[in-house]
Structure formats: structure tokens, C-alpha cells
KELUMBA-912938 format. One record per residue (C-alpha): residue number from 1; residue in one letter; x, y, z. Coordinates in steps of 0.1 Angstrom, whole numbers. Last residue first. Layout:
% residues N
+-----+------+-------+-------+-------+
| seq | type |    xx |    yy |    zz |
+-----+------+-------+-------+-------+
| NUM |    A |     X |     Y |     Z |
...
+-----+------+-------+-------+-------+
This chain:
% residues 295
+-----+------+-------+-------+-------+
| seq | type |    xx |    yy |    zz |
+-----+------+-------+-------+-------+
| 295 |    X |  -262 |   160 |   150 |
| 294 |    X |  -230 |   151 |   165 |
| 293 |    X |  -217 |   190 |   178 |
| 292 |    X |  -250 |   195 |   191 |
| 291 |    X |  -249 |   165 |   215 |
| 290 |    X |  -270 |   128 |   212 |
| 289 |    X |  -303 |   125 |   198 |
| 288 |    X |  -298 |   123 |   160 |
| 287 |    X |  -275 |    94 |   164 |
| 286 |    X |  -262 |    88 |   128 |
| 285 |    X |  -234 |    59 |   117 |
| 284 |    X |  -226 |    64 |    78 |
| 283 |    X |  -220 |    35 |    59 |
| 282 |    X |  -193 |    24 |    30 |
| 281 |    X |  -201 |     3 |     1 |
| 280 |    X |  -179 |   -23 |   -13 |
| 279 |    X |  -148 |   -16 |     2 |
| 278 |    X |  -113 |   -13 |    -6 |
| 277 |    X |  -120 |    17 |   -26 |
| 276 |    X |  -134 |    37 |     4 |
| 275 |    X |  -101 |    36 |    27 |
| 274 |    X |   -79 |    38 |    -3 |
| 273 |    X |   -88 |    71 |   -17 |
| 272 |    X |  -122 |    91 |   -17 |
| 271 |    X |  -134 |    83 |    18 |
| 270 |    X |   -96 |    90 |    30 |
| 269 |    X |  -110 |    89 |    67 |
| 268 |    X |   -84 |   114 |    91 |
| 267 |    X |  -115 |   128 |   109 |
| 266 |    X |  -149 |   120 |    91 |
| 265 |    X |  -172 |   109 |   123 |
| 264 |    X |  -190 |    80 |   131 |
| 263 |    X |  -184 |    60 |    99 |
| 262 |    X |  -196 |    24 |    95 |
| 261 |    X |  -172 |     5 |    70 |
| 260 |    X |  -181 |   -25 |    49 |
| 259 |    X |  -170 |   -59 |    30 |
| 258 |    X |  -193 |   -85 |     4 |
| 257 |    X |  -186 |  -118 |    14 |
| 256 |    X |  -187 |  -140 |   -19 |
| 255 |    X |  -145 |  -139 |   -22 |
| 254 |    X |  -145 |  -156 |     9 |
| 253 |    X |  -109 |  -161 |    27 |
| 252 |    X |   -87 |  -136 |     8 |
| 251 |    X |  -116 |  -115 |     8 |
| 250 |    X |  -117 |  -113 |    45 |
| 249 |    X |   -79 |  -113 |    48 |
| 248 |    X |   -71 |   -89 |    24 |
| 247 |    X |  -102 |   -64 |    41 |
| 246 |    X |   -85 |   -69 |    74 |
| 245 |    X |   -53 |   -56 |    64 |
| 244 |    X |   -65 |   -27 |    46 |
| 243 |    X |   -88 |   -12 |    73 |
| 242 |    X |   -49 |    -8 |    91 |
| 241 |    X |   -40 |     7 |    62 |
| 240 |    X |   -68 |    31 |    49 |
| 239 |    X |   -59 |    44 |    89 |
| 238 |    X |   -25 |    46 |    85 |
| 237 |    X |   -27 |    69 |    54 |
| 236 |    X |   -55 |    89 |    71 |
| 235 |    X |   -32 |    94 |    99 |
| 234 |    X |    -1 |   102 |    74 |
| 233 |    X |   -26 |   130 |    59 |
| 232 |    X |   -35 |   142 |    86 |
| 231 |    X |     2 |   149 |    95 |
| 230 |    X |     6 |   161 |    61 |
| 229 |    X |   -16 |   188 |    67 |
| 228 |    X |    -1 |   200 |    95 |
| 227 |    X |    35 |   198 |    83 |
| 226 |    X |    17 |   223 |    57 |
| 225 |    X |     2 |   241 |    78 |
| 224 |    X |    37 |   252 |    94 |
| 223 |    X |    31 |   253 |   129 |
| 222 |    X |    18 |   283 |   148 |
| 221 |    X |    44 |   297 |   174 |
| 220 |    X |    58 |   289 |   205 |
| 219 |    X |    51 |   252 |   197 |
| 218 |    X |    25 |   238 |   224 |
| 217 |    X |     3 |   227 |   195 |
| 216 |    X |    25 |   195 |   184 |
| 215 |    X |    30 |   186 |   149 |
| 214 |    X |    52 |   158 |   151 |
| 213 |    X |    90 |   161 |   147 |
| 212 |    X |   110 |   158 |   112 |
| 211 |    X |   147 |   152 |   125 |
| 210 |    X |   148 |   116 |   111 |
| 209 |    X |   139 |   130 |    76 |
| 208 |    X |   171 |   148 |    71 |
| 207 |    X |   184 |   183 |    73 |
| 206 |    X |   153 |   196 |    84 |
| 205 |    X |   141 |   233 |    74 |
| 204 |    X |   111 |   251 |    98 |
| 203 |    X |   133 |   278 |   118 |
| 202 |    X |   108 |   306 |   110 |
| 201 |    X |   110 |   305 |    70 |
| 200 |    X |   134 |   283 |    46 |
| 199 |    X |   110 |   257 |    50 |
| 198 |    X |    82 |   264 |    33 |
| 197 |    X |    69 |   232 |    41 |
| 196 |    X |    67 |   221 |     5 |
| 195 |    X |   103 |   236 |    -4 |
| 194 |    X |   114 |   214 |    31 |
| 193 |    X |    99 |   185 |    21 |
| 192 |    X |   113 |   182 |   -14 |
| 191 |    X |   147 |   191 |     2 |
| 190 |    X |   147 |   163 |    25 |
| 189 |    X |   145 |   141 |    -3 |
| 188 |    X |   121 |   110 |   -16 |
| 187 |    X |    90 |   132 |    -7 |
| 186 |    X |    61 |   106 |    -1 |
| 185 |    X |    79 |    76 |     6 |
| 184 |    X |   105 |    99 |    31 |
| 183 |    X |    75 |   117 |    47 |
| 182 |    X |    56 |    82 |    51 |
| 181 |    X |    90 |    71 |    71 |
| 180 |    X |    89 |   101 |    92 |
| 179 |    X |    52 |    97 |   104 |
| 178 |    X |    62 |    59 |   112 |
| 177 |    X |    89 |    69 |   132 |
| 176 |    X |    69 |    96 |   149 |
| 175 |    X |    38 |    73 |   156 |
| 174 |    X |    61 |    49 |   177 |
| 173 |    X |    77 |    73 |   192 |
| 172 |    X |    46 |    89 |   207 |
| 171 |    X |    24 |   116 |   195 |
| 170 |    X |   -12 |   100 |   185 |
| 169 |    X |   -43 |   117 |   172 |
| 168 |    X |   -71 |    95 |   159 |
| 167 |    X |   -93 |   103 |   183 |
| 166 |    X |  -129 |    84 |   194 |
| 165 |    X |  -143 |    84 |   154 |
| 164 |    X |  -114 |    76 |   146 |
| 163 |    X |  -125 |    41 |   127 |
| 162 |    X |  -166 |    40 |   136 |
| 161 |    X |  -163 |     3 |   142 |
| 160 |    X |  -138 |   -26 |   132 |
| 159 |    X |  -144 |   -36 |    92 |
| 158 |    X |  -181 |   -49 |    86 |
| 157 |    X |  -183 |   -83 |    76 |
| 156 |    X |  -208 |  -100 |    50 |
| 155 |    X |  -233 |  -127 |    43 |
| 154 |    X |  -225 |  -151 |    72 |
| 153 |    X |  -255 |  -175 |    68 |
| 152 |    X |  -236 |  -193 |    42 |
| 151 |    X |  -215 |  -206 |    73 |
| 150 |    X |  -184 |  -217 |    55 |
| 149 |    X |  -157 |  -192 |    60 |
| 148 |    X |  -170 |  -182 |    96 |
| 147 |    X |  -140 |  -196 |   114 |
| 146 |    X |  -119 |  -189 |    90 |
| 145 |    X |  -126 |  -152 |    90 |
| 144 |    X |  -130 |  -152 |   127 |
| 143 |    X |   -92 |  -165 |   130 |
| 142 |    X |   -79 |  -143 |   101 |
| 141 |    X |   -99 |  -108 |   117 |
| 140 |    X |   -81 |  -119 |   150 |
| 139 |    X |   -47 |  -125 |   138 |
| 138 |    X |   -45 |   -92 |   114 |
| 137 |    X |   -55 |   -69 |   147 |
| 136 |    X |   -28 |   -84 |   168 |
| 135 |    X |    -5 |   -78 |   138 |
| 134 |    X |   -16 |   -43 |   137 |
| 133 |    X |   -15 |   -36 |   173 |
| 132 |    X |    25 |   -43 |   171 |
| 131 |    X |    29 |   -26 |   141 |
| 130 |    X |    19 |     1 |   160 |
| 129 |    X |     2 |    30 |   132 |
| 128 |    X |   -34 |    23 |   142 |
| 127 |    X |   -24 |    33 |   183 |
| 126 |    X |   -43 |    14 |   204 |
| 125 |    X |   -72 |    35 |   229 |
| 124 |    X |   -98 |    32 |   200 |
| 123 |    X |  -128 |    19 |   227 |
| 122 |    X |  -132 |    22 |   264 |
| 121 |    X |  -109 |    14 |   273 |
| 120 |    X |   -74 |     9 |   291 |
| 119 |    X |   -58 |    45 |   296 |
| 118 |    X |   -39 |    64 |   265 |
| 117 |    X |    -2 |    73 |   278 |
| 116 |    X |     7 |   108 |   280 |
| 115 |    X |    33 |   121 |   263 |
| 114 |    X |    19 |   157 |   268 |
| 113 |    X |     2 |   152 |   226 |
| 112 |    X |   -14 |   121 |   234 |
| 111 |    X |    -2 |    87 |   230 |
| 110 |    X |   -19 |    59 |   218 |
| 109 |    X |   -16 |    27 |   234 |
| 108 |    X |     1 |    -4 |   212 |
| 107 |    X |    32 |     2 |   235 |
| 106 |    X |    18 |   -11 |   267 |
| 105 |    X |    16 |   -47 |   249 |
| 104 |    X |    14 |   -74 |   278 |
| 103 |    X |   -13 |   -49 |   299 |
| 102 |    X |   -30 |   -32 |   263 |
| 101 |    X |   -34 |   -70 |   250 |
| 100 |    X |   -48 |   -86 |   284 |
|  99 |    X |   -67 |   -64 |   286 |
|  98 |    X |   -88 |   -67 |   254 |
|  97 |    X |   -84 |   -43 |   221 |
|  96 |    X |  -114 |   -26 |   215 |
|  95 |    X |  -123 |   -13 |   182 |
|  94 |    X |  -101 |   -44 |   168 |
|  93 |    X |  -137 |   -65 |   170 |
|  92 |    X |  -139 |   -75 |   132 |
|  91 |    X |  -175 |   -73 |   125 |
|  90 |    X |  -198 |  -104 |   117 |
|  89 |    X |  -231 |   -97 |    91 |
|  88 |    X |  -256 |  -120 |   101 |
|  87 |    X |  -287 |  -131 |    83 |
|  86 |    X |  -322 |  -130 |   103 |
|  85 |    X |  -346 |  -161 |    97 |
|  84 |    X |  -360 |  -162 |   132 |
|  83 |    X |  -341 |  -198 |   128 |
|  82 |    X |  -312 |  -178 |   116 |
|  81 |    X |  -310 |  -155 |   149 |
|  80 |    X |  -310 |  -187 |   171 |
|  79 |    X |  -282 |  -205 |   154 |
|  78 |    X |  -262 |  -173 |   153 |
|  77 |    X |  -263 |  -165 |   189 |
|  76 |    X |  -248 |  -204 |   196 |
|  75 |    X |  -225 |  -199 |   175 |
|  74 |    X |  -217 |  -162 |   186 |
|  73 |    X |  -211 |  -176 |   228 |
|  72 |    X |  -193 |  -207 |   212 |
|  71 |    X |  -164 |  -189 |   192 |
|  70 |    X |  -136 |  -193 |   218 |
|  69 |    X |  -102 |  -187 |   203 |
|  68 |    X |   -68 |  -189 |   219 |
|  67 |    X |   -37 |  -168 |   205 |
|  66 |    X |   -37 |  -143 |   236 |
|  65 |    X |   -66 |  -151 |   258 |
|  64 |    X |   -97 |  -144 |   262 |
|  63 |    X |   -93 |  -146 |   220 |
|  62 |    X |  -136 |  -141 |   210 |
|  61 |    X |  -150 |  -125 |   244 |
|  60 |    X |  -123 |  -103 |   248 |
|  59 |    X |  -125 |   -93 |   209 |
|  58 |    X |  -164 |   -88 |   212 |
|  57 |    X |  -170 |   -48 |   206 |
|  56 |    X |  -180 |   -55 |   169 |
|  55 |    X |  -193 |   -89 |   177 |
|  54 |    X |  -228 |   -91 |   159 |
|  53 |    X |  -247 |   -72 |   129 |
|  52 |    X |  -278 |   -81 |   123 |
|  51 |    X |  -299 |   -94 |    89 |
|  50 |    X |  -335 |   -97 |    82 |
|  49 |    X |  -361 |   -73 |   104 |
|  48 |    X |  -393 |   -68 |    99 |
|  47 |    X |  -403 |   -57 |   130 |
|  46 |    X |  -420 |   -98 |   139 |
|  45 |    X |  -380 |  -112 |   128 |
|  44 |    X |  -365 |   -85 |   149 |
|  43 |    X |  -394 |   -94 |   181 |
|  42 |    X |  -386 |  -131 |   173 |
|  41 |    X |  -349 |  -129 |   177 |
|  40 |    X |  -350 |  -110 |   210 |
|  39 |    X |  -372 |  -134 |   225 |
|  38 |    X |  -350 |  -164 |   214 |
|  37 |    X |  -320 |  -147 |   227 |
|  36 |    X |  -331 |  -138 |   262 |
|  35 |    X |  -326 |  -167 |   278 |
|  34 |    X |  -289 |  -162 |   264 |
|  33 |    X |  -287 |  -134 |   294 |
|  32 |    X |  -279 |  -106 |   278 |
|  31 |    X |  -250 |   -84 |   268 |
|  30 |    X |  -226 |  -108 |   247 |
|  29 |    X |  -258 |  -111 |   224 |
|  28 |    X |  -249 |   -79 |   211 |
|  27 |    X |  -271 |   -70 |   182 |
|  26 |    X |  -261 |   -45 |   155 |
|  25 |    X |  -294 |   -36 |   135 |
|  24 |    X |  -315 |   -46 |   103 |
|  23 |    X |  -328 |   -39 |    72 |
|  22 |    X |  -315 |   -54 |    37 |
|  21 |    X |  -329 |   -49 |    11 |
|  20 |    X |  -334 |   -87 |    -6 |
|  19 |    X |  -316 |  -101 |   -37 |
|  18 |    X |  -285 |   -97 |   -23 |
|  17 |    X |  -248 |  -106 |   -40 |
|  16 |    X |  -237 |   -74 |   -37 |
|  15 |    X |  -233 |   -44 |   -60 |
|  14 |    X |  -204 |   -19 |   -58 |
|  13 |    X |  -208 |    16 |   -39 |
|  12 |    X |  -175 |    39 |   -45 |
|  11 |    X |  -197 |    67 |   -49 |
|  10 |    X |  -179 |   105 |   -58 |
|   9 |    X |  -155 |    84 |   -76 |
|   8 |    X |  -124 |    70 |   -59 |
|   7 |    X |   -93 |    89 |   -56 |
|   6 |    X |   -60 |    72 |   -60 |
|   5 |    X |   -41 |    70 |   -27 |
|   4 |    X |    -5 |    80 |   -23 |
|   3 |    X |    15 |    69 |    12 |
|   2 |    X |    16 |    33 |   -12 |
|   1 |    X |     0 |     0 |     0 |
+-----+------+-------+-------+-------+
């Protein structure tokens, strides 16, 4: 995957393999008591209802543990939900990385712009550009993937949840190693940066691509735009690729499955690059009874 992303028409929508609209709603079994399954089941079918979505907040239900698998609690939600005659759509669950993954793996937590470590929960507290998180990220969507390969009542998969829509800011070394490396791709020489940067004013010039630093807002003055810009433009880079992964595994697994994103927000989403041309549609989350700023 290259820093540069070709832009996708003003749609990227592709067809899928459906014959039937499809209406529906994320269910979390993981939240009830299973005697309340059946119940739940028959009021979707009774409301019209023909498809769900299931496990997008799941991943420490899924791998309790770190390279062990328990899939019983969602086979057992699934059988129920087809007999009502509902179709599932599974989600990868790298929204929330599990305890056990942000205790072992401290270095997979964002970090905000004081140097501060993100806490534990609730959601989007890993970092999209660790390498670490990403390969963490890869092994669960491959595991649920194969897992799910030949249920032909798994339709289609929706890519983590409402990517950024929590922060997608992140200031420690990790993210600064990987911000200089996307500089170098996309520049090829420190000069190229520093002419774009408008470097030769304020103090702004590097010498080499290892002495670029992150945008922060405590400078003493305003930072180049610029070296804003392309800061946003590195996060929406690692965000396309983090989706990326997990769309290569799903696809890579069952061509058929036809692959998703839900939006909350639009910060650092290339929805005309990468991010939207690896999908087949992409969604739009809305709450219209939450605060001004969401509606």
C-alpha cells in the first residue's frame, strides 16, 4: 500500500450478491442473558427485520486469551437469529483491544500530545500505526474469518467500528517513526519536504527525515500548515492501512462476502482514496439525539 491513494469516484458503492434490502441492527448477544436470545430474535423477525450485525465490541470474548479462540457464545447467537430467519453480518472487533493485549503490549496505546499514555478502554485506545496492534488486529480478523468461512448465513463483515471516530491523534515514538518514514515515501529528499513546508521560514528546514517532529500545539508559534496537513494525511494513510489488512484477509478467505465500513465521524478517513475503494459500500453511523456537535 503506497503513502499516495488514488481517488475514488464520488460513490464507490459496488453491487452485492443480495436479492433482498436489507434492514436490520447491531445485536450484542454478549450483553444478555442467552434466555433472552429467542425473545430477542422473534421481536427482529415480527419488526421486519433480516440481517444483524454481531461482535463488533467482542475481541475479549472471542481470544480471552492471547492466541486462543472461543467462538461458542456467537454460534450459539447465530443459530437462534437464523431460525428467526435474520442473516448476520460479523465485525472485526479491533475497536477494543482486550486487557490482556494493552497490559502485555503497553506500546500499542496511543499517546497524546503531553506524552501521555492512552488508559485501558473504552474503545480506539491502540495506536493504528503500532505494528504491534496491527499484527494483533490481522490474527483476530484471520481467526473469525476462517471460522466463519463456511457458514452461508454469514453474508458479509463490517471492518472494526466508527474508525477515529474516538481520536485519531497520536504523539509517541512509535507514531513519529512511522510519520517520518511516510515523509521519506512521499518526498524522496529532504529538500522536497522542506520547499513544500516552506522551509526556509521561521526555523522550519530539516536536514534529514529523522529530525522531522510531530506537529504539536504547544510550539511557540503556529506550525507550518503544511507539516499539519501532512500529518492528517499520514493518519488517514495509516488508517486506509490498518482497514486494509483486514479487508485482504476477508476477501482472501470468501470472495462472496461482500465488505463494509460504518463512519462516526470523518476525521483522518480517506473516503475518496484507499479507505473507500477497498470496500464495497461504505456506511454512515447517525445518532440524531445525542450532543449539538453530533447532529
Amino acid at each position: 500500500m503506497t503513502t499516495a491513494s488514488k481517488s475514488a469516484p464520488l460513490s464507490v458503492w459496488r453491487p452485492i450478491a443480495t436479492d433482498t434490502f436489507l434492514v436490520g441492527a447491531p445485536y450484542y448477544p454478549e450483553h444478555v442473558d442467552e434466555s433472552y436470545w429467542q425473545r430477542d430474535a422473534d421481536r427482529m423477525a415480527a419488526a421486519g427485520f433480516n440481517t444483524v450485525r454481531l461482535a463488533e465490541f467482542a475481541w475479549h470474548i472471542i481470544e480471552p486469551q492471547e492466541g486462543s479462540f472461543d467462538f461458542d457464545l456467537f454460534d450459539r447467537a447465530i443459530d437462534v437469529l437464523v431460525k428467526a430467519g435474520i442473516k448476520i453480518i460479523m465485525c472485526t472487533p479491533t475497536a477494543t483491544p482486550p486487557r490482556w493485549l494493552t497490559a502485555r503490549y503497553p506500546e500499542v496505546l496511543r499517546i497524546d500530545a503531553t506524552g501521555r499514555a492512552t488508559s485501558h478502554g473504552s474503545r480506539q485506545h491502540a495506536n493504528l500505526a503500532s505494528g504491534v496492534f496491527r499484527e494483533h488486529s490481522k490474527r483476530i480478523t484471520k481467526a473469525m474469518a476462517e471460522h466463519y468461512r463456511g457458514n452461508s448465513h454469514v453474508i458479509g463483515w463490517q471492518t472494526d467500528n466508527e474508525l477515529n471516530t474516538s481520536g485519531s491523534l497520536s504523539y509517541g515514538p512509535v507514531t513519529l517513526a512511522e510519520f517520518q518514514a511516510f515523509l521519506k515515501t512521499k518526498y524522496e529528499t529532504i529538500a522536497a519536504l522542506n520547499t513544500a513546508w516552506g522551509g526556509h521560514f521561521w526555523a522550519t528546514a530539516y536536514d534529514d527525515f529523522e529530525q522531522v517532529v510531530l506537529p504539536l500545539d504547544y510550539a511557540p508559534a503556529p506550525v507550518g500548515p503544511t507539516h499539519v496537513v501532512d500529518y492528517h494525511r499520514f493518519l488517514a494513510f495509516v488508517t486506509a492501512r490498518f482497514q486494509h489488512d483486514q479487508v485482504l484477509n476477508l476477501r482472501a478467505t470468501n470472495p462472496d462476502w461482500f465488505v463494509f465500513h460504518n463512519l462516526g465521524k470523518i476525521d483522518d478517513i480517506d473516503f475518496r482514496g484507499q479507505f473507500s475503494t477497498d470496500l464495497d459500500f461504505l456506511g454512515f453511523d447517525i445518532y440524531p439525539h445525542l450532543d449539538d456537535e453530533m447532529q
